[in-house]
N, C-alpha and C positions, 0 to 999 in steps of 0.2 A: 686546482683540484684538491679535495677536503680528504685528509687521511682518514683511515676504518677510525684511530680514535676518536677525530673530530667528530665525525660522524657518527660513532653513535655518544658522544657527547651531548651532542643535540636531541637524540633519540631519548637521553635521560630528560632532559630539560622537555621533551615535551608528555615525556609519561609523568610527570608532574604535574599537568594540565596547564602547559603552553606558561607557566609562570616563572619568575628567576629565584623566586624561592626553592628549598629542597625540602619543604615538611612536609609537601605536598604529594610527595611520592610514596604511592601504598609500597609495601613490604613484598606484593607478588612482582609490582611491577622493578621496584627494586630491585631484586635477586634474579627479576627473569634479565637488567638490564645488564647485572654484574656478570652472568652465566656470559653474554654475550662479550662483553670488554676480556672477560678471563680466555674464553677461546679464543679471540683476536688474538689477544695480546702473545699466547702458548704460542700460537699459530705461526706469528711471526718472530717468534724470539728463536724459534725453534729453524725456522726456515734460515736467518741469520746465522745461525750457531747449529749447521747440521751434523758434526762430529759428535754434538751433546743430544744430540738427538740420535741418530747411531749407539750411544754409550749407553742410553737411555733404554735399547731394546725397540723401539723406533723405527725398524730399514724400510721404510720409504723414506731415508736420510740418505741411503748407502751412499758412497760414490759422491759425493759433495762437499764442499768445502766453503768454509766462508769468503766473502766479496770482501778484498779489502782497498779498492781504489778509493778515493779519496772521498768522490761521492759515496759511494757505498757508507763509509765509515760516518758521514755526515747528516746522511739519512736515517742512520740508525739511531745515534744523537738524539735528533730531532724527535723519532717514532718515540723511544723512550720517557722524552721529555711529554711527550703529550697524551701518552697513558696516565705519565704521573697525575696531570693534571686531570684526567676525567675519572682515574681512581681517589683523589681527594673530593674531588664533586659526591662521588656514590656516596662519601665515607661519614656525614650527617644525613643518610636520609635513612628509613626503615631497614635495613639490611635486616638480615637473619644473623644468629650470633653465629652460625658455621660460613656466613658469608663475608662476615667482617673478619673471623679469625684468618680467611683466605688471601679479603682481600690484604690483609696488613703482612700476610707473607710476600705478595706481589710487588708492594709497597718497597719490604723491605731487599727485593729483589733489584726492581729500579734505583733504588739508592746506591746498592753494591755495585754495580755496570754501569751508571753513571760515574762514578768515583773512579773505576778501572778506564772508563772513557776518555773522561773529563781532565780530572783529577791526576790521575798517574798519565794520562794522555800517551798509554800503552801504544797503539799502533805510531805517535812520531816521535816517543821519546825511548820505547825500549823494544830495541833489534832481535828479542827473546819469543815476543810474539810472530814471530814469519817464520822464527827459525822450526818451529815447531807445528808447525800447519801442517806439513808433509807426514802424518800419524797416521799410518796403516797398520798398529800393531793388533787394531779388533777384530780385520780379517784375516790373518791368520793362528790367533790365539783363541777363537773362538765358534764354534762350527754352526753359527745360526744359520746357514744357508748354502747350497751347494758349491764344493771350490770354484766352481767353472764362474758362478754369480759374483763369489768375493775378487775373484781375480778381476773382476771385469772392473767391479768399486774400485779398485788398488789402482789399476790403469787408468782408471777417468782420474783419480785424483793426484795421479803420480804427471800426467800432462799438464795438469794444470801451474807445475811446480816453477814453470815460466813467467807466469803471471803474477803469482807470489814474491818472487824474488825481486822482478821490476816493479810491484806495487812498494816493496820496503826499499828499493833505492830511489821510489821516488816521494814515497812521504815520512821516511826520517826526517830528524832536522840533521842538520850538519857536525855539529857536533852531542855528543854522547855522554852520558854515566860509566865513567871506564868500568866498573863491576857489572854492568849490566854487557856493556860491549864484550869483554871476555869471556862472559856465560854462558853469552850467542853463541858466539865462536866454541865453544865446549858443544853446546846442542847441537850444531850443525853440523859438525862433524862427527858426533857421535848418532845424529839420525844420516848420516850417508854411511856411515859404518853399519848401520845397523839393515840398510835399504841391499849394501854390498855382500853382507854376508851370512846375518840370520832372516832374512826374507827371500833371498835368493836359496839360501838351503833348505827350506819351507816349499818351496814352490818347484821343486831341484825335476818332479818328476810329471809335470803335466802332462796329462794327457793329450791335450791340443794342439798341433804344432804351431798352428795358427797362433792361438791365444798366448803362446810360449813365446812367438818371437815379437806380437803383440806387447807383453809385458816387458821383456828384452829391450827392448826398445825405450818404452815408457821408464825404465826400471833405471837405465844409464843414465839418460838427460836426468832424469831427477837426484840421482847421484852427483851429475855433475854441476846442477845449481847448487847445491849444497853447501857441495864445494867451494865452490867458486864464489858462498855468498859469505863463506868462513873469509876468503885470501878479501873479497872486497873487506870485510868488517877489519881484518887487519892491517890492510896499505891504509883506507879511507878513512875509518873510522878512529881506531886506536889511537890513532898521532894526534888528534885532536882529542880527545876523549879530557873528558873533567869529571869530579868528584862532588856534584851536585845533585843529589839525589832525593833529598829529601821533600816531603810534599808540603810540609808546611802545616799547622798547628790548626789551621783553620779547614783543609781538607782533612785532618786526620780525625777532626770531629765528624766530620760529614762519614768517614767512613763509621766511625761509632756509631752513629745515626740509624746507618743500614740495621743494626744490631739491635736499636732502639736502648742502645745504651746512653743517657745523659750528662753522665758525671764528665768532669773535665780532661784532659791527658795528665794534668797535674794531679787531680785526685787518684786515679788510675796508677800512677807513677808510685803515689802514696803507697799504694795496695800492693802493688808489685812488690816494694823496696821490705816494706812491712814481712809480708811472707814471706821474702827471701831468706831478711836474717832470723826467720822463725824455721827455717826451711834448713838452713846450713845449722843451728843447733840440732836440731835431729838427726842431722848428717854427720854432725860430730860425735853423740851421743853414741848413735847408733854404731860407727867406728870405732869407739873406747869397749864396746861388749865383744869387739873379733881381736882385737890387739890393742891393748890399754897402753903397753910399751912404747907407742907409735903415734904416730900425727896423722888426724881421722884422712889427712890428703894420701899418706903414704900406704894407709892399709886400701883405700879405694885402686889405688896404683898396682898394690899386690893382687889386688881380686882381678884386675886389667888384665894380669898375666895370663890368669887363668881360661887362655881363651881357644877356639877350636883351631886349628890351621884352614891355610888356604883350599885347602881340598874337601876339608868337610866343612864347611862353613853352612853349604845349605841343608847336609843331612843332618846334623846337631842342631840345626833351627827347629826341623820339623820333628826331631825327636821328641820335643814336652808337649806338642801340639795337642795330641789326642787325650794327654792325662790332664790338659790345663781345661777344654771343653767337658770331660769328664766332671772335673769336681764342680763348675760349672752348671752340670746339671744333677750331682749329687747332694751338693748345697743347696739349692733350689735359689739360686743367684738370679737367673735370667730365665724364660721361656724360648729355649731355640729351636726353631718353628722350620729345620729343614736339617734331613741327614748328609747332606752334599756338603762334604770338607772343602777348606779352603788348602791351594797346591803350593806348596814353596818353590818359589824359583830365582833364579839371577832377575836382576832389575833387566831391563832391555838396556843396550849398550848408550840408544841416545837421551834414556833419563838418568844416567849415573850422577851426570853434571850437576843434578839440583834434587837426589835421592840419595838417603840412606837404606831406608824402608820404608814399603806402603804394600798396602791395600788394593786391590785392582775387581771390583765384584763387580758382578754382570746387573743389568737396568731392571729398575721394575718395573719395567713391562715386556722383557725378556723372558722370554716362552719356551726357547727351545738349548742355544747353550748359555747355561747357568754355572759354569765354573767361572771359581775365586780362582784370582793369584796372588799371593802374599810375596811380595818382589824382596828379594834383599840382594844389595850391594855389594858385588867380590872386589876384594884388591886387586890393582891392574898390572900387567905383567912389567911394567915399564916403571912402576913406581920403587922409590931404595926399600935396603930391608925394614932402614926406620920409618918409613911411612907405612908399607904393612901391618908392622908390629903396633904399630899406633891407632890405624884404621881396626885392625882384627880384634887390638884390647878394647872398642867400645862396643864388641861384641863377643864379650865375654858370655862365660853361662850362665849368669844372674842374671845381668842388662839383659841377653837375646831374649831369655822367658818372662821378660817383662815387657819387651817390642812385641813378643806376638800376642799376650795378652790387649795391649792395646790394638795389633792390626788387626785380630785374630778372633780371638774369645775370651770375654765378650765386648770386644772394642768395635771395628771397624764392621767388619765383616756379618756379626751377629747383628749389629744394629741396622745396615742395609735386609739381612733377613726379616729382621719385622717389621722395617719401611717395607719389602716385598707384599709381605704376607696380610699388612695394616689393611682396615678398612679406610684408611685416609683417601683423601680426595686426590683426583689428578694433579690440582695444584700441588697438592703436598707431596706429592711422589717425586714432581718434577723438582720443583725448585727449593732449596736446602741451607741451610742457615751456617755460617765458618765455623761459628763459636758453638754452636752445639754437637756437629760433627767432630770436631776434632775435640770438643770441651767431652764431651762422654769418651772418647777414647783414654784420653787421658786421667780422667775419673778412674775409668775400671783398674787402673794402676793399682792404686792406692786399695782402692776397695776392695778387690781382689784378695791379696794381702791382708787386708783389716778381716777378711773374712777363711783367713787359714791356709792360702796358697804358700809354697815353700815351708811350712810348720807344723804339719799334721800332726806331727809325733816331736816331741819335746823333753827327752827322757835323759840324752844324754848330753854333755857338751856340746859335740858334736851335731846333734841336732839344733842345741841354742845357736851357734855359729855358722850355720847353713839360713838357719832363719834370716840372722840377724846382716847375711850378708846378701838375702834376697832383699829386705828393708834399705840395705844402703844401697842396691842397684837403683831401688823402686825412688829414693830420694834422690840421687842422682839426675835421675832421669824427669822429676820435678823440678830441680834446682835449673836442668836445661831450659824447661818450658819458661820459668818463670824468670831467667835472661832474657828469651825472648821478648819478654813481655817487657820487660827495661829498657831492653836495648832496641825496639820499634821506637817506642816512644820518645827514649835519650835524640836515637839518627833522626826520625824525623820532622820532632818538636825544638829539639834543643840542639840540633846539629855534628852532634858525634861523629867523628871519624871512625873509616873502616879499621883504622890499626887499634883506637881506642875500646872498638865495640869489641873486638879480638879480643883485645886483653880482658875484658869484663867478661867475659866467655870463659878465660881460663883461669884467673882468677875467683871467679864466685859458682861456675858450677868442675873447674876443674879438667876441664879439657885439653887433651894436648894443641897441641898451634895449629896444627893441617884442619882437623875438622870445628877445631873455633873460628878458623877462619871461613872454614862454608859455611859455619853459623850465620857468622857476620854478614855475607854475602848474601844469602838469602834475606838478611832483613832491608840488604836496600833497597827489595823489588817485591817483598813481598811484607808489607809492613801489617798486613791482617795477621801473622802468626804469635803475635801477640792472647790472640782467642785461646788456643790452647790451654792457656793459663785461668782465661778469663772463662770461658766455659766453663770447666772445673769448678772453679770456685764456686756458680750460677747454680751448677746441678747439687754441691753440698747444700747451700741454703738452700734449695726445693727441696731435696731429702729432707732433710730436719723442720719444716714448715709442713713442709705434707706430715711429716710421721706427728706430729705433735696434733694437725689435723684429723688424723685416721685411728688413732687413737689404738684399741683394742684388735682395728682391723688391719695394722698396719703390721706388712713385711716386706721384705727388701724385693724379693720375687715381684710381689705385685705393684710395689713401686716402679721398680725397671719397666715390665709391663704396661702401663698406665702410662710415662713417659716416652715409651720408642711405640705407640700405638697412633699419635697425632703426628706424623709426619716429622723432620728436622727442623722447625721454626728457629727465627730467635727464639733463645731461653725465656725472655720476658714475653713471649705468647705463652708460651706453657704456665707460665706462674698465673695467668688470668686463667689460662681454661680448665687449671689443676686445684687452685686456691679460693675457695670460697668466702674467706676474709677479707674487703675489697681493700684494705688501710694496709697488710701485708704486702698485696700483691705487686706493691711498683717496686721494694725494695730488691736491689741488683745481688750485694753478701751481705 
């Protein structure tokens, strides 16, 4: 039996006219063949991964979860594997130029999930993916549909949580990535904490008794896999666990690939190291203008202090909220295309493990609840006073007004606004490129700043030293990204240890030990955060490429514009569909 891609594989080859050439294929029949491989392929990626399609605004997803037995996981593989191949077929015949920019996002989409597949071999090597399946926080954080409907998703997917659990004890391998094993073990328990006590207070007053003892029911047992998949990962798993994480120099091209990035990890490595010690001069520099008597680490340390306590931690987030989207649109920075603020709130309890802060925005094709949440992180009641003090100084009140500029405005949150609002294609709604999401959030840091935030008024000392201490947050907060970027590349090319990547955390961007070490951690399992960095860099060279091409027409407004109006590509589609210079366009920075 021939899968939809085989099939209309075929379907190309004979709108060709039955030949094994591809020149042969007019441009209608082309685009009408690619229209049909793109719904396929949505069709079933989507059915695969219905939680993303729920996020997505989607609910004919509701209430479903992905198949992960072993077939399942094998078939997917496979179905992947043979888009690729009937999306390289289309990709020399006549396409339209709006059908090749699509399809090379598709492209670059197969690459990415292949590599999370294949490559990081997520479902038998890392215990993080099962642990987190069990994710009900869309229904009830968000009212697209009556409670009685959401409850009922919550319980089909909260049953299923049996099934979950025995699909990761039966296609783990046997032993483990100990950072990866204890992360699990952090999510699972903080997604049965979170099942135990903010989902159950959520739902405290149904109306249904039926439905109530209905979820009661669904709501324990999945509690109690949780649980119980935390104690297996500890008896089972942990005694054996090893320190092998790294994917390897040849996958980690393949993930660059996805990005349609070329250059090597070694050149990349280059770039990194390059702006790093360009990056920590400025951090020095910038530290000699708050306190010249001091060492630029000790004044960063002083401004640490300055930070909210445990009580106000979310209402001092969202205090510069509305004056940082303000200038935002009194600058004429960005076009923000919706008056629906985004809501500050605690992280949910089972994403602390692998959150500081994020972003939480509703799908674009979400019609009815459209609320953002802007998640930040509390200190937990359990931890010393010096992990508090540690935790709360990296959310000081320079660093916090620089995290929500990145989640916020005009980083995360504004950007999904004009994905909402774009006339981009379904393709481009749905699927979304590492390095340009996070690589714009990170952007608007810096830009932000270059463009007058924390300096309005520059009259007295006082003001120079407010300036100049929002500047040393804003480089800080670089100096992290582009660790990142070393330290992917160091762990999974050159084999860096977790204690090693630690200290290069606190060391070169200054971090205390506790959250250098969630640095560290998250680079063993997530070696794409690197992009951040890489992003960034991507979108300065389009600014300065574009403005040098727009000449007289050119402002930063309509450049924002023009860049968040095609969807989240890789960066290097936007350089082709932005740059008219064809000898510019392949250049990465």
């Amino acid at each position: 039996m021939r899968s939809g891609a085989v099939a209309l594989l075929l379907v190309i080859v004979a709108l060709g006219g039955c030949t094994t050439g591809r020149d042969g294929i007019s441009s209608w029949d082309a685009d009408r063949a690619f229209a049909k491989l793109a719904e396929e392929f949505t069709k079933g990626y989507l059915k695969w991964r219905p939680a993303a399609g729920t996020s997505l605004g989607l609910h004919e997803y509701d209430g479903r979860i992905t198949g992960l037995s072993k077939n399942s996981i094998d078939s997917e593989v496979t179905r992947l594997k043979e888009f690729e191949q009937a999306l390289a077929e289309l990709q020399g015949t006549g396409l339209s130029a709006a059908n090749r920019y699509d399809l090379r996002i598709l492209q670059a989409t197969i690459r990415s999930e292949l590599f999370r597949l294949v490559d990081m071999d997520a479902y038998h090597k890392n215990p993080m993916t099962y642990a987190d399946v069990i994710d009900v926080n869309i229904y009830i954080k968000r009212n697209f549909a009556p409670l009685e409907n959401r409850v009922r998703s919550i319980i089909a997917i909260e049953r299923q949580a049996p099934k979950v659990i025995a699909a990761a004890r039966a296609n783990l391998q046997e032993s483990l990535a100990k950072p990866y094993v204890e992360t699990a073990m952090q999510v699972a328990k903080g997604a049965a904490d979170f099942l135990r006590k903010d989902l159950t207070e959520a739902l405290r007053e149904l109306p249904d008794e039926k439905l109530e003892a209905e979820f009661k029911e669904a709501n324990d047992r999945a509690i109690a896999e949780l649980e119980g998949y935390a104690e297996y990962l500890k008896a089972e798993k942990l005694p054996r666990a090893h320190d092998n994480y790294a994917v390897g120099r040849d996958a980690y091209r393949r993930m660059l690939a996805a990005e349609f990035i070329d250059l090597t990890p070694e050149q990349l490595l280059e770039v990194g190291m390059k702006e790093l010690r360009r990056e920590q001069e400025i951090f020095a520099d910038t530290a000699g203008k708050i306190d010249a008597t001091k060492k630029p680490i000790e004044v960063a340390k002083l401004i640490q202090r300055d930070h909210p306590t445990a009580e106000n931690l979310i209402r001092d987030t969202a205090k510069n909220l509305e004056a940082i989207r303000q200038l935002c649109v009194e600058k004429k920075i960005i076009t923000i295309l919706s008056t629906v603020r985004a809501r500050v709130d605690e992280t949910p309890q089972y994403l602390r493990a692998t959150s500081f802060a994020s972003m939480d925005t509703p799908g674009p094709f979400e019609r009815k609840a459209t609320e953002a949440y802007y998640y930040v992180t509390p200190v937990e009641p359990e931890w010393t006073p010096e992990q508090k003090e540690e935790w709360l100084g990296a959310f000081n009140y320079y660093t916090t007004d620089i995290v929500s500029i990145h989640e916020a405005y005009p980083g995360h949150y504004t950007q999904f606004l004009c994905l909402n609002a774009s006339p981009a294609t379904r393709v481009q709604k749905i699927f979304t490129s590492y390095a340009f999401v996070e690589g714009w959030a990170h952007y608007t840091e810096q830009m932000l700043l270059d463009e007058g935030f924390g300096a309005t008024e520059l009259k007295t000392q006082e003001d120079l030293e407010r300036a100049a201490k929002y500047r040393l947050a804003q480089s800080i907060e670089a100096l992290l990204r582009l660790c990142r970027m070393c330290v992917s590349i160091k762990t999974h090319c050159e084999g860096m240890s977790l204690d090693a990547a630690t200290q290069f955390f606190e060391q070169n961007c200054y971090y205390e030990q506790k959250p250098a070490r969630q640095e560290a951690l998250r680079g063993t399992y997530d070696p794409g955060y690197l992009y951040y960095t890489v992003g960034k860099l991507q979108i300065l060279k389009l600014r300065e490429d574009w403005r040098k091409q727009e000449g007289r027409k050119y402002s930063l407004q309509r450049f924002h514009d023009e860049l968040l109006r095609h969807g989240a590509p890789p960066i290097v589609l936007l350089r082709e569909k932005m740059l008219k210079d064809r000898k510019i366009r392949g250049e990465v920075f």
